[in-house]
Structures are given as structure tokens and as C-alpha cells.
PyMOL Python script that loads the backbone (N, CA, C, O; Angstrom):
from pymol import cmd

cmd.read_pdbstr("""\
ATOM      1  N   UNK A   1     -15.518  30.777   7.133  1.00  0.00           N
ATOM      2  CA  UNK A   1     -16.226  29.533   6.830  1.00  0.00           C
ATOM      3  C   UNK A   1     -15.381  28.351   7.312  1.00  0.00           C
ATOM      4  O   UNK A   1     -14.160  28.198   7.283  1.00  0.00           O
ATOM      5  N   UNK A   2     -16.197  27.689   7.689  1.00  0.00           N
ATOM      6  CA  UNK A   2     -15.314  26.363   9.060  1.00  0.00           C
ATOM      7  C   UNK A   2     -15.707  25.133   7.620  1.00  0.00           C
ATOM      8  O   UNK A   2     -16.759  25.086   6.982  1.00  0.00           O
ATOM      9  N   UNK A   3     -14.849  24.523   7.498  1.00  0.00           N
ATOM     10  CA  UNK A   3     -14.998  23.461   6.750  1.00  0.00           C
ATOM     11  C   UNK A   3     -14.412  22.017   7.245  1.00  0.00           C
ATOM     12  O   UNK A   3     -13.194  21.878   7.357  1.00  0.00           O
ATOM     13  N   UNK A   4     -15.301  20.954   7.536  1.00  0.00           N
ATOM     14  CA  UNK A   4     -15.049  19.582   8.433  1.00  0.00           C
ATOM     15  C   UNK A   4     -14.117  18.854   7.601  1.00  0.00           C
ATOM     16  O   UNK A   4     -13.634  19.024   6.482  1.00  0.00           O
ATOM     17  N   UNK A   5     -14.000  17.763   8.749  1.00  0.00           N
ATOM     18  CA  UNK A   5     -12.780  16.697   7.795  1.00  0.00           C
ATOM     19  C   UNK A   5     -13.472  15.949   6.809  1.00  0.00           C
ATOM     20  O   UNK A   5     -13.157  15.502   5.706  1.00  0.00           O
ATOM     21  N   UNK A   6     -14.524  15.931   7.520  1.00  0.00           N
ATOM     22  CA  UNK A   6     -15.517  14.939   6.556  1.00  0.00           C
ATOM     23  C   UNK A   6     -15.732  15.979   4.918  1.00  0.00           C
ATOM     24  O   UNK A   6     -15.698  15.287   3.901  1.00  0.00           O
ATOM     25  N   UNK A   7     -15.854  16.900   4.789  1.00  0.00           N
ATOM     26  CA  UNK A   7     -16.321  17.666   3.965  1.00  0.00           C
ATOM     27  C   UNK A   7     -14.741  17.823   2.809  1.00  0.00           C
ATOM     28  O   UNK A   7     -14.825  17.793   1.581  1.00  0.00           O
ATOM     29  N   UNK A   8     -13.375  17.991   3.611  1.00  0.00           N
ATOM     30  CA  UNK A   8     -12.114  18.183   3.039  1.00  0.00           C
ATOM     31  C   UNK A   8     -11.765  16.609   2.325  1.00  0.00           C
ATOM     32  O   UNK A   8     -11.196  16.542   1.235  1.00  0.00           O
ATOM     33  N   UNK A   9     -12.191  15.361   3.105  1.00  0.00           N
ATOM     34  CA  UNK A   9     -12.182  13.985   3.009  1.00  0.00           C
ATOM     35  C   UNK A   9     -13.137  13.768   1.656  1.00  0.00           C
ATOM     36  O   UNK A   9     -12.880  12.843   0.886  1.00  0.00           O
ATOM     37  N   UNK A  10     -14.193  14.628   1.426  1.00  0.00           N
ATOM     38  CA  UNK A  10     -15.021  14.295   0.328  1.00  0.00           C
ATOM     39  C   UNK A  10     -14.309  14.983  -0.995  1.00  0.00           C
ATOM     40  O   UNK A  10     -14.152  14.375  -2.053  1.00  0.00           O
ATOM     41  N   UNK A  11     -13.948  16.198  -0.789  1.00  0.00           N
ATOM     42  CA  UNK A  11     -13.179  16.645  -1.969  1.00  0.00           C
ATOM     43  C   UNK A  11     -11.769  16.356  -2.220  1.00  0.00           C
ATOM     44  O   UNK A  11     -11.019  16.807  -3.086  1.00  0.00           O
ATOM     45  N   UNK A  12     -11.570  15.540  -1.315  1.00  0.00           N
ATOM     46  CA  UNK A  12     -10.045  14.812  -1.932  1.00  0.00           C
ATOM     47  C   UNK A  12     -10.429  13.586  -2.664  1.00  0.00           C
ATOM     48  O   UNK A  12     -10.004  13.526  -3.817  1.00  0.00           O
ATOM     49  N   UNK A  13     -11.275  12.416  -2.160  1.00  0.00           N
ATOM     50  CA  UNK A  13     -11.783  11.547  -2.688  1.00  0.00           C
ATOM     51  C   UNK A  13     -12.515  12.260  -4.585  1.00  0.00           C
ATOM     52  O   UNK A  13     -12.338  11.681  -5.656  1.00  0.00           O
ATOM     53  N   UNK A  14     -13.148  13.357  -4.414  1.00  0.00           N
ATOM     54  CA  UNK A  14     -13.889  13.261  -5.568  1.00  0.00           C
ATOM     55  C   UNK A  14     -12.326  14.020  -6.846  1.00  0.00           C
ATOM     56  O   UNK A  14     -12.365  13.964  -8.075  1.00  0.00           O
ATOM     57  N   UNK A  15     -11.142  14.649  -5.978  1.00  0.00           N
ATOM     58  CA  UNK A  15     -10.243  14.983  -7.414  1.00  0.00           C
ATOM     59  C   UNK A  15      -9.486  13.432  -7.606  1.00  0.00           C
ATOM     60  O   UNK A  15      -8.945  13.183  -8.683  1.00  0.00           O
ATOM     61  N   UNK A  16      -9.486  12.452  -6.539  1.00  0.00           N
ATOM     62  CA  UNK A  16      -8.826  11.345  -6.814  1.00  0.00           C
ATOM     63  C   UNK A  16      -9.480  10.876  -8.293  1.00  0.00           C
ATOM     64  O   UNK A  16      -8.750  10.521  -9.219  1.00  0.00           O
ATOM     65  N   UNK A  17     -10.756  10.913  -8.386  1.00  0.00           N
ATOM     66  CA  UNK A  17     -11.803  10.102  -9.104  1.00  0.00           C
ATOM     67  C   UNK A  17     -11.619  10.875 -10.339  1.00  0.00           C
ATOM     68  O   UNK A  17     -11.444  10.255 -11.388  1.00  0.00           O
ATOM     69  N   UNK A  18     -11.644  12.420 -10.332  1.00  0.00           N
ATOM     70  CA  UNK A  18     -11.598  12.951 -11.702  1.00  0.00           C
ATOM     71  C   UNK A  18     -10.141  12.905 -12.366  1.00  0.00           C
ATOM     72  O   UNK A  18      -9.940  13.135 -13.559  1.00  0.00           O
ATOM     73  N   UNK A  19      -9.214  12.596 -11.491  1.00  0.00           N
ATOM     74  CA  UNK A  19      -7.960  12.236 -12.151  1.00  0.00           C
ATOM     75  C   UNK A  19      -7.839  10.633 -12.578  1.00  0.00           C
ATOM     76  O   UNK A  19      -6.886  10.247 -13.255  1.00  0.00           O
ATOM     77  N   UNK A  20      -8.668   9.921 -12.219  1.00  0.00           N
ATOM     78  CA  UNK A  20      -8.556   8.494 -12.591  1.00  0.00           C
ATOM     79  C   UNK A  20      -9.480   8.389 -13.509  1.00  0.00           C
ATOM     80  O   UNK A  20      -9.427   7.348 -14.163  1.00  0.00           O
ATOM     81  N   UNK A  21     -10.719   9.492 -13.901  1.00  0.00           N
ATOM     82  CA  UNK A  21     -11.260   9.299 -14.941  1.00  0.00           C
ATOM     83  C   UNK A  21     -10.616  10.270 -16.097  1.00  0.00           C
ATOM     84  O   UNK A  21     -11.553  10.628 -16.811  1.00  0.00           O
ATOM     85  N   UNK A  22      -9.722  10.679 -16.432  1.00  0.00           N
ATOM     86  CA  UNK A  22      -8.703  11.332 -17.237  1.00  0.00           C
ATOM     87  C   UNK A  22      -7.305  10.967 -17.578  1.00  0.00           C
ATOM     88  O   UNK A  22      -6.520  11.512 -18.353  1.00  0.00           O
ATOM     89  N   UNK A  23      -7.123   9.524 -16.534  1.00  0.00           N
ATOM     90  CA  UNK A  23      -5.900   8.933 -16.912  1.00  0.00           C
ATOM     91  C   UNK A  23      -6.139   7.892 -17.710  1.00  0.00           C
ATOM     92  O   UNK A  23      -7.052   7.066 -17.717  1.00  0.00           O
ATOM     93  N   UNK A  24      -4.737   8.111 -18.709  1.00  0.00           N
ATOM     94  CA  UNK A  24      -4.995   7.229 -20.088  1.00  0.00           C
ATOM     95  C   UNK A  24      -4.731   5.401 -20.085  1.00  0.00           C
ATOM     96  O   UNK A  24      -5.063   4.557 -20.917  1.00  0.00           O
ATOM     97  N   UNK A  25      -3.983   5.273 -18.742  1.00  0.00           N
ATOM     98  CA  UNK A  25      -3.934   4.127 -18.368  1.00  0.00           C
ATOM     99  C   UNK A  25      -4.866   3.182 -17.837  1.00  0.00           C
ATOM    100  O   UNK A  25      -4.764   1.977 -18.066  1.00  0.00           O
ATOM    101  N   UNK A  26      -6.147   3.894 -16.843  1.00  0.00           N
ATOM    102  CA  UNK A  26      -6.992   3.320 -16.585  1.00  0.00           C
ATOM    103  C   UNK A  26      -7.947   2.640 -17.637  1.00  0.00           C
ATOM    104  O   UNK A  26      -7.814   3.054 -18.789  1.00  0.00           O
ATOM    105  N   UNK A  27      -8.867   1.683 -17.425  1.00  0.00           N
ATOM    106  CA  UNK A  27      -9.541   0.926 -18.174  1.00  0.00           C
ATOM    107  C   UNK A  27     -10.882   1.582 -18.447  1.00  0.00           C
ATOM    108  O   UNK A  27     -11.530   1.895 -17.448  1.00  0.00           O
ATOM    109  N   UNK A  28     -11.378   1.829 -19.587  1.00  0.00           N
ATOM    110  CA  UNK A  28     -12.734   1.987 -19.565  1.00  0.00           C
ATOM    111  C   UNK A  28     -13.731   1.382 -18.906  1.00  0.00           C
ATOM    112  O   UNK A  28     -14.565   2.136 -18.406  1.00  0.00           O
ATOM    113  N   UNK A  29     -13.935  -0.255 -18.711  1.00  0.00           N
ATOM    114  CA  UNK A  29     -14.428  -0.738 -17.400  1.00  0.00           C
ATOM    115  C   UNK A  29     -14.601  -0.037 -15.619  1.00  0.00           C
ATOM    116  O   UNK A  29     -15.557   0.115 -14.859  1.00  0.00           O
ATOM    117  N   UNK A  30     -13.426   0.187 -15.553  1.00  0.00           N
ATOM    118  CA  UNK A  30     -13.028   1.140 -14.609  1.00  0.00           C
ATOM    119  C   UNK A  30     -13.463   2.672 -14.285  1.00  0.00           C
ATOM    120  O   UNK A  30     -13.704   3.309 -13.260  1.00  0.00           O
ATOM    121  N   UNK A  31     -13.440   2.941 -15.695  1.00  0.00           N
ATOM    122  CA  UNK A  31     -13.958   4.478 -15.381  1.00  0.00           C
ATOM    123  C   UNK A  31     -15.406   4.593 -15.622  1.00  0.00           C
ATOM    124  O   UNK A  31     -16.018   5.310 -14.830  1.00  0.00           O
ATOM    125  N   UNK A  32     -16.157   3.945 -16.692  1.00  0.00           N
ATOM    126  CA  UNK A  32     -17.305   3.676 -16.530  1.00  0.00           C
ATOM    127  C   UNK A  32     -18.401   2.931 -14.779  1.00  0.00           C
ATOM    128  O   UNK A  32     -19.561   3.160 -14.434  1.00  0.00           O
ATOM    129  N   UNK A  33     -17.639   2.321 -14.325  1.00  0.00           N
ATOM    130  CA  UNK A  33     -17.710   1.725 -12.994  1.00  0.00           C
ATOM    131  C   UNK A  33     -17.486   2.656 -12.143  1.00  0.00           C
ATOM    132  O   UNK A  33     -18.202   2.631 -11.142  1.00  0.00           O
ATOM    133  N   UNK A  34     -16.528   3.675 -12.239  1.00  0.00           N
ATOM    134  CA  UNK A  34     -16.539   5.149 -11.007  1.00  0.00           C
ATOM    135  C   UNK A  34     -17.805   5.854 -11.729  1.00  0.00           C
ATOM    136  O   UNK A  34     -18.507   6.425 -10.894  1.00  0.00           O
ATOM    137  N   UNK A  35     -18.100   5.924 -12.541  1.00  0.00           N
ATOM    138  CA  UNK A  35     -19.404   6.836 -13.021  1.00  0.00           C
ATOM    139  C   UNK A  35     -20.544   6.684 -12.640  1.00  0.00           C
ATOM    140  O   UNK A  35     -21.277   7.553 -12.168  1.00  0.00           O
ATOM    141  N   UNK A  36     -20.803   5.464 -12.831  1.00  0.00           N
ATOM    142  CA  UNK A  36     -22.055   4.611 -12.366  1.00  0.00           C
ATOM    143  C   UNK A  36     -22.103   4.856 -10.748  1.00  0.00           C
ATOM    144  O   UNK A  36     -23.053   5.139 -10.018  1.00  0.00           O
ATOM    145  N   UNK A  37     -20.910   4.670 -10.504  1.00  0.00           N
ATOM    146  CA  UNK A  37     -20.711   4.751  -8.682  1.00  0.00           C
ATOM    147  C   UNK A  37     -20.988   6.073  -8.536  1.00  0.00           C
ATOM    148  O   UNK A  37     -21.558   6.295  -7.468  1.00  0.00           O
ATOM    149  N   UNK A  38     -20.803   7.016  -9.193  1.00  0.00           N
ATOM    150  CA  UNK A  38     -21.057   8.736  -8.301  1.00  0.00           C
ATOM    151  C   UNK A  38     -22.346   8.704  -8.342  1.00  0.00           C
ATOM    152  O   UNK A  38     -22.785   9.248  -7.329  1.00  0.00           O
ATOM    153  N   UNK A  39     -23.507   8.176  -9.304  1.00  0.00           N
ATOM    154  CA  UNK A  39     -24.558   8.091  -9.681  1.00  0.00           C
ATOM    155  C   UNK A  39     -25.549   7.659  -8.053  1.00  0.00           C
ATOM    156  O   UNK A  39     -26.581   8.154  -7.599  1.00  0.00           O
ATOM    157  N   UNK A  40     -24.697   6.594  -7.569  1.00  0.00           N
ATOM    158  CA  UNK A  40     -25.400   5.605  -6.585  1.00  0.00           C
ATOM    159  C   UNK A  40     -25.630   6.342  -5.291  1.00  0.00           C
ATOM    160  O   UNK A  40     -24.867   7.307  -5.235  1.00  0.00           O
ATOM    161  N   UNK A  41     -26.473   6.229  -4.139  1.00  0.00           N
ATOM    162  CA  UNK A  41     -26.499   6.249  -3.447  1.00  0.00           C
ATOM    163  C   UNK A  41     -24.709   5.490  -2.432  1.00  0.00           C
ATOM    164  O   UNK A  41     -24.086   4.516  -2.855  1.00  0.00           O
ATOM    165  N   UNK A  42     -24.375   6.173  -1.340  1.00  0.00           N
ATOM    166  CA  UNK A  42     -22.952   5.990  -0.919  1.00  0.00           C
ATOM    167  C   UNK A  42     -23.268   5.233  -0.174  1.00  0.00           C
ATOM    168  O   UNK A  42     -22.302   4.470  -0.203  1.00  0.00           O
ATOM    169  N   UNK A  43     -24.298   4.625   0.892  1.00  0.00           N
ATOM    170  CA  UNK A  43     -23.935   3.258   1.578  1.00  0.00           C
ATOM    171  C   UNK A  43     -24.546   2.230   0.863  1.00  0.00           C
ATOM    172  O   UNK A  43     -24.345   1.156   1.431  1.00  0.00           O
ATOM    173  N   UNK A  44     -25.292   2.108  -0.275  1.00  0.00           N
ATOM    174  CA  UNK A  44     -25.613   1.004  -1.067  1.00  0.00           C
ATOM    175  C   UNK A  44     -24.323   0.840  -2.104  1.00  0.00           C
ATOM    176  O   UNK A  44     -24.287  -0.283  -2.607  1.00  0.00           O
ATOM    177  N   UNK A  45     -23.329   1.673  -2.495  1.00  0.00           N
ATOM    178  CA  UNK A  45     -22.921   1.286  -3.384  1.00  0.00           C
ATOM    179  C   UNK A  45     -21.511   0.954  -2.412  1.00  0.00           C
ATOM    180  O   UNK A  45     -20.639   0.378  -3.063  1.00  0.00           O
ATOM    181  N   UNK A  46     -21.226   1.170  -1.259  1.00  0.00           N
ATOM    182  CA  UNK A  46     -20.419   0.767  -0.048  1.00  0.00           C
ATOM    183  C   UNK A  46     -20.966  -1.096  -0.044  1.00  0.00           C
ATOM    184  O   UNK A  46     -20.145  -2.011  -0.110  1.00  0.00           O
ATOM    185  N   UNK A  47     -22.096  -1.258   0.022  1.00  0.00           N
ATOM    186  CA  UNK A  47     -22.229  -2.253   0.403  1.00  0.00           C
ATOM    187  C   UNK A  47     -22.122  -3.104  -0.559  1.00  0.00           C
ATOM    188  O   UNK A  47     -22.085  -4.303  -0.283  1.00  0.00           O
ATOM    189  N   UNK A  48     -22.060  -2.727  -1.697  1.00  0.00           N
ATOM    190  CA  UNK A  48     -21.748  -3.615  -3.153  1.00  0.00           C
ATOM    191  C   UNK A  48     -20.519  -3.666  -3.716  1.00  0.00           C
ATOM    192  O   UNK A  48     -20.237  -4.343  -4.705  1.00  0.00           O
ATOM    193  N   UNK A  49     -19.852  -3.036  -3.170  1.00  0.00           N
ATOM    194  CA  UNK A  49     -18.316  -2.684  -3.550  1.00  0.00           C
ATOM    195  C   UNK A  49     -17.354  -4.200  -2.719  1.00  0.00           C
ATOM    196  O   UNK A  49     -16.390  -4.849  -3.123  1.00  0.00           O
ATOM    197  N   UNK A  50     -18.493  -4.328  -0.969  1.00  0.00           N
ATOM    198  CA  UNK A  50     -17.573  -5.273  -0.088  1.00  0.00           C
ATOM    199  C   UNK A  50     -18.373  -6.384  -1.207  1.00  0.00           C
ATOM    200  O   UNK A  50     -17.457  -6.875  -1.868  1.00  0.00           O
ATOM    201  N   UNK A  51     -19.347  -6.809  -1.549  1.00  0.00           N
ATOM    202  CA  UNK A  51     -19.435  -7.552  -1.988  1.00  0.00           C
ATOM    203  C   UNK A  51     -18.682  -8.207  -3.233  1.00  0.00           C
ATOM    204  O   UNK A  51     -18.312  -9.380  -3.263  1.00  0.00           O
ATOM    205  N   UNK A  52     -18.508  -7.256  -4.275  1.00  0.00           N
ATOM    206  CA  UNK A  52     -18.072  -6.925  -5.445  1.00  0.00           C
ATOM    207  C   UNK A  52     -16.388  -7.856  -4.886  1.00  0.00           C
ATOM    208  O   UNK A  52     -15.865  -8.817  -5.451  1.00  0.00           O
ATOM    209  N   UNK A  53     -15.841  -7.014  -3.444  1.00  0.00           N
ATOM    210  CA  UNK A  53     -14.813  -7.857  -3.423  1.00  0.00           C
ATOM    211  C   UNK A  53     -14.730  -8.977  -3.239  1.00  0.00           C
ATOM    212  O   UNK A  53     -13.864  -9.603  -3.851  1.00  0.00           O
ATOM    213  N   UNK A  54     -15.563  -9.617  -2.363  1.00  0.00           N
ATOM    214  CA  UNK A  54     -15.936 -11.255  -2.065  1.00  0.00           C
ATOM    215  C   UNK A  54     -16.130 -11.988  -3.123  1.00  0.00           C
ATOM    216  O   UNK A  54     -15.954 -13.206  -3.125  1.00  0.00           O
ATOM    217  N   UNK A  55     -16.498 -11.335  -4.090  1.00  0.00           N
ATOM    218  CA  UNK A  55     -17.310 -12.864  -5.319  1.00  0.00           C
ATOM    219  C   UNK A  55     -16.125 -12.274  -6.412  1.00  0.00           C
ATOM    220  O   UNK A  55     -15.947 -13.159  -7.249  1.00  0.00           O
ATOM    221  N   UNK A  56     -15.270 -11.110  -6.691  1.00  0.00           N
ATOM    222  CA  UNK A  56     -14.420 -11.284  -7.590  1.00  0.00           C
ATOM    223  C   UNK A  56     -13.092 -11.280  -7.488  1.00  0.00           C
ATOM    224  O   UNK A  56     -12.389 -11.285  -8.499  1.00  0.00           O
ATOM    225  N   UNK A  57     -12.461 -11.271  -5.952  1.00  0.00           N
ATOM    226  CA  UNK A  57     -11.248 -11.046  -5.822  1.00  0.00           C
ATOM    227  C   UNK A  57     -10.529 -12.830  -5.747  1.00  0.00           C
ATOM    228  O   UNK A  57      -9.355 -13.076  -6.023  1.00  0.00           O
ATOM    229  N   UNK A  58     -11.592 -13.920  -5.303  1.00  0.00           N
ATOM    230  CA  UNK A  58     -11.161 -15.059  -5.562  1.00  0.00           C
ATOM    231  C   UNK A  58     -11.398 -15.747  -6.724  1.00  0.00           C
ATOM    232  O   UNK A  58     -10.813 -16.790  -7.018  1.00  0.00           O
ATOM    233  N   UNK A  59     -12.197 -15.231  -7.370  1.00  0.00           N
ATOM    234  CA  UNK A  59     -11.866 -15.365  -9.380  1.00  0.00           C
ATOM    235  C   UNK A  59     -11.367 -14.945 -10.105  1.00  0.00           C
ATOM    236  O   UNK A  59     -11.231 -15.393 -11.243  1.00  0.00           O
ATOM    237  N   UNK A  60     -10.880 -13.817  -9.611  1.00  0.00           N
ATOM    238  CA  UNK A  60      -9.402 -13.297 -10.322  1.00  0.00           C
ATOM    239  C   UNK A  60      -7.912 -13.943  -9.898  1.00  0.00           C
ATOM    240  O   UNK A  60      -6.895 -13.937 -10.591  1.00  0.00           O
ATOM    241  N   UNK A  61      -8.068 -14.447  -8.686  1.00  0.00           N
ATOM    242  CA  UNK A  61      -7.119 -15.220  -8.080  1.00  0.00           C
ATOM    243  C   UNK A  61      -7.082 -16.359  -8.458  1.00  0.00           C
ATOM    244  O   UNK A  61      -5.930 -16.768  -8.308  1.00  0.00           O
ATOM    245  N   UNK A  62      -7.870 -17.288  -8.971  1.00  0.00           N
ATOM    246  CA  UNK A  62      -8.332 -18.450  -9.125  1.00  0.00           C
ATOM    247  C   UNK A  62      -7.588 -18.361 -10.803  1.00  0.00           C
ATOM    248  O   UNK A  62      -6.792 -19.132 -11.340  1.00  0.00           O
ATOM    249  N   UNK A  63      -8.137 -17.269 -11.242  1.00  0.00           N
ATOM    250  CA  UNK A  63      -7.745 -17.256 -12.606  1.00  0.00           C
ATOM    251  C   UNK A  63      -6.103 -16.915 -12.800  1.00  0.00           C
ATOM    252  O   UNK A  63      -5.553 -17.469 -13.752  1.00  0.00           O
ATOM    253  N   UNK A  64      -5.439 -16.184 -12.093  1.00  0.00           N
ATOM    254  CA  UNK A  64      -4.190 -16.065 -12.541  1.00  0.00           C
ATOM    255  C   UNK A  64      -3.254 -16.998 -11.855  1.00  0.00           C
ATOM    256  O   UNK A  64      -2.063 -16.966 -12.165  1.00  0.00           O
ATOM    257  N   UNK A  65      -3.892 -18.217 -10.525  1.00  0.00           N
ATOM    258  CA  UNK A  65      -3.043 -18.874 -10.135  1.00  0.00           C
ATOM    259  C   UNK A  65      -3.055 -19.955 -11.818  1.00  0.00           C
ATOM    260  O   UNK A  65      -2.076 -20.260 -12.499  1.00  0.00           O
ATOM    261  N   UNK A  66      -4.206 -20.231 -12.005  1.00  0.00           N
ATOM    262  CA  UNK A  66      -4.143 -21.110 -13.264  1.00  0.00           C
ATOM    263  C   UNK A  66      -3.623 -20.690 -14.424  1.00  0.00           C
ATOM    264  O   UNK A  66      -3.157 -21.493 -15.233  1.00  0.00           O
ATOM    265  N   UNK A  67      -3.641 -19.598 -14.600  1.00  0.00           N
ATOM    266  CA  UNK A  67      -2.569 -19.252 -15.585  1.00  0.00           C
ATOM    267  C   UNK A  67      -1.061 -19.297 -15.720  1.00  0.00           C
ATOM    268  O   UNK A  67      -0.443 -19.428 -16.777  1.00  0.00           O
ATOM    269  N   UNK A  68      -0.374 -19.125 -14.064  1.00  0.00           N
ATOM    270  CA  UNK A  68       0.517 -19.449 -13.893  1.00  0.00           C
ATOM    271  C   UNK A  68       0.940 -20.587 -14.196  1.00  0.00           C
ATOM    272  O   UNK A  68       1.963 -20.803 -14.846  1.00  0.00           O
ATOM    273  N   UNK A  69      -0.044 -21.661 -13.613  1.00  0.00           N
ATOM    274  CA  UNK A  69       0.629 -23.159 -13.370  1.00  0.00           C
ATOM    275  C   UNK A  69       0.341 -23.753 -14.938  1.00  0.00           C
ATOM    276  O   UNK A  69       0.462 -24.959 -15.156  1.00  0.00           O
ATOM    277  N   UNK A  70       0.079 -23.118 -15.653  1.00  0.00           N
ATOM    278  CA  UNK A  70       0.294 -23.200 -17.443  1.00  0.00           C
ATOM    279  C   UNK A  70       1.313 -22.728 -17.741  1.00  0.00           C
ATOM    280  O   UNK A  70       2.125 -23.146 -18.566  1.00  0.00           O
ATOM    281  N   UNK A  71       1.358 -21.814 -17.096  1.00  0.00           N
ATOM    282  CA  UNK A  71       3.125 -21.365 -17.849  1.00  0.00           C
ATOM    283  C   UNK A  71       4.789 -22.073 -17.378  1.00  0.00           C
ATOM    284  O   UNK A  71       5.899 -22.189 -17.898  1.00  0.00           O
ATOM    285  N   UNK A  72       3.901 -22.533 -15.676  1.00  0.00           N
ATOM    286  CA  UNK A  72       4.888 -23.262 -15.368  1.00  0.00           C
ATOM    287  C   UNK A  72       5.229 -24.947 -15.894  1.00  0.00           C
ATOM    288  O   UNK A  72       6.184 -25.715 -16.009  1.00  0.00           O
ATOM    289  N   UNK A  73       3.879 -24.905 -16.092  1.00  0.00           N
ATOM    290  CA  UNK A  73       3.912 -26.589 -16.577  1.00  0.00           C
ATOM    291  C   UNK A  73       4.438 -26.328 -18.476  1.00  0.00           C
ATOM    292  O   UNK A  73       5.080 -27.282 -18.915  1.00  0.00           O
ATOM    293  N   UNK A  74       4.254 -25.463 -19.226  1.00  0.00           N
ATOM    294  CA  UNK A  74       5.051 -25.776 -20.081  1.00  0.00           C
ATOM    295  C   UNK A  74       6.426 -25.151 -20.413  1.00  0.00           C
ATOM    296  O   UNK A  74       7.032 -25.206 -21.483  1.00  0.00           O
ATOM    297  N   UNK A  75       6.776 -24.557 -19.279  1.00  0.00           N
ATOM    298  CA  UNK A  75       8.060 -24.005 -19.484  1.00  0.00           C
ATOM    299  C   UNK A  75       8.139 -22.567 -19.843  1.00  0.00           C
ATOM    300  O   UNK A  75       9.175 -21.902 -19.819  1.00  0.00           O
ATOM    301  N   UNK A  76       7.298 -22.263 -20.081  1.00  0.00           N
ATOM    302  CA  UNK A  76       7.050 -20.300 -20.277  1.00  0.00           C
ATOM    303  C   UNK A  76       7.732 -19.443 -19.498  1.00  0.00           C
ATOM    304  O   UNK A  76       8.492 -18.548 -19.866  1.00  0.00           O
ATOM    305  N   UNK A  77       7.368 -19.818 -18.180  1.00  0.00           N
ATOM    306  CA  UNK A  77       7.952 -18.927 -17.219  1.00  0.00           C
ATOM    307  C   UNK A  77       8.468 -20.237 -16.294  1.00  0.00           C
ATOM    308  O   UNK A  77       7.878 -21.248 -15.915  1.00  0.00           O
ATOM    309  N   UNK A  78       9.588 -19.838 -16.143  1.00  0.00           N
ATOM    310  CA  UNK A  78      10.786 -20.872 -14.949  1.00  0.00           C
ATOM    311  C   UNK A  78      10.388 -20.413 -13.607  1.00  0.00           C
ATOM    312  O   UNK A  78      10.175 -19.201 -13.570  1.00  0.00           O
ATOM    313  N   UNK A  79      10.217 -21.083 -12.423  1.00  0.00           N
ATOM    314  CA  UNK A  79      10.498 -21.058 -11.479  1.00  0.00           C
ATOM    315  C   UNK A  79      11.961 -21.068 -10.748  1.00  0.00           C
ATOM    316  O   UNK A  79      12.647 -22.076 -10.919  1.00  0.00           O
ATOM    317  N   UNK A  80      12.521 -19.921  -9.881  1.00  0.00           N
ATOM    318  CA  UNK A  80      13.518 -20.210  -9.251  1.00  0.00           C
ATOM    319  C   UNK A  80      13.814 -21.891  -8.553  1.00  0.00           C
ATOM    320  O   UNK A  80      13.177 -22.713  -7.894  1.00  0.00           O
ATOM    321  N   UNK A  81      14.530 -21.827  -8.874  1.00  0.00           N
ATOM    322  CA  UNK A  81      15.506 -23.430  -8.152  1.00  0.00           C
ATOM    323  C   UNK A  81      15.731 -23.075  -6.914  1.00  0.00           C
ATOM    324  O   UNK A  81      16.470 -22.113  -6.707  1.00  0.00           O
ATOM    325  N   UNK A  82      15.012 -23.932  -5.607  1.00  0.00           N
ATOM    326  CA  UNK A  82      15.178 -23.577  -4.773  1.00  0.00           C
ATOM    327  C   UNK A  82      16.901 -24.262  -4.506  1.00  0.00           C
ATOM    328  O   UNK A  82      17.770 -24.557  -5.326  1.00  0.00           O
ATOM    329  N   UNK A  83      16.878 -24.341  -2.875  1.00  0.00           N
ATOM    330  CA  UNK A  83      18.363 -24.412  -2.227  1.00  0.00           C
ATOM    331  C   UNK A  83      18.445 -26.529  -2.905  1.00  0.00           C
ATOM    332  O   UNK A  83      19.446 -27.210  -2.683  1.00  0.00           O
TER     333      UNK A  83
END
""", "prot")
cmd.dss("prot")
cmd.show_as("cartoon", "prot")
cmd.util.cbc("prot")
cmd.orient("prot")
């Protein structure tokens, strides 16, 4: 039995997923969100995933630059002294 890359590529991807839905560190958000995803069709949920990154990777950014510049503005966390 001849087995493709594409086919060896799918069962590495799917033990990645059952080990990230069994690790105690991951978020329930997270693992609920791979669940929903095995559920989906694979180029619709491809195409919501690039999206997913566009509209939340600069509000998560947005959000922890502002969190920073709270901690820097009251002294929480120091900034190195430059030269």
C-alpha cells in the first residue's frame, strides 16, 4: 500500500490537533475552536482562519501595546535606559 505526502501530511496534522486537544495548558477557547474546525469544510475554514488573522492579530496588538504603555507610564514595568 503506497501512501502520499499529502495523505502522511494529513495524519501528522490530525495527531498535532489530538495532542493540543489533551494538553492541559491549552485554552478551552482554543480547543473548542480546533473542534469546530475539524467539523468545517477545509478551504472555507482556510479562508476564515486568513481572515480570523487580519481582524484579530491587530487587536491583540493594539491591546497589549496599550497595556504596556500603562505599565510604562506608571512605573510597573521599567524600560531599559538606553546609551
Amino acid at each position: 500500500m503506497n501512501v502520499s505526502l499529502a495523505q502522511i501530511d494529513l495524519l501528522d496534522a490530525e495527531r498535532h490537533i489530538r495532542e493540543a486537544l489533551l494538553h492541559p495548558a491549552f485554552s478551552d477557547w482554543l480547543k473548542q475552536a480546533l473542534r469546530s474546525a475539524l467539523e468545517r469544510d477545509p478551504v472555507a475554514l482556510a479562508n476564515d482562519l486568513e481572515l480570523l488573522g487580519h481582524l484579530l492579530r491587530p487587536w491583540a496588538a493594539a491591546h497589549m501595546a496599550s497595556a504596556h504603555e500603562v505599565q510604562v507610564a506608571s512605573g510597573v514595568f521599567a524600560t531599559p535606559e538606553g546609551p
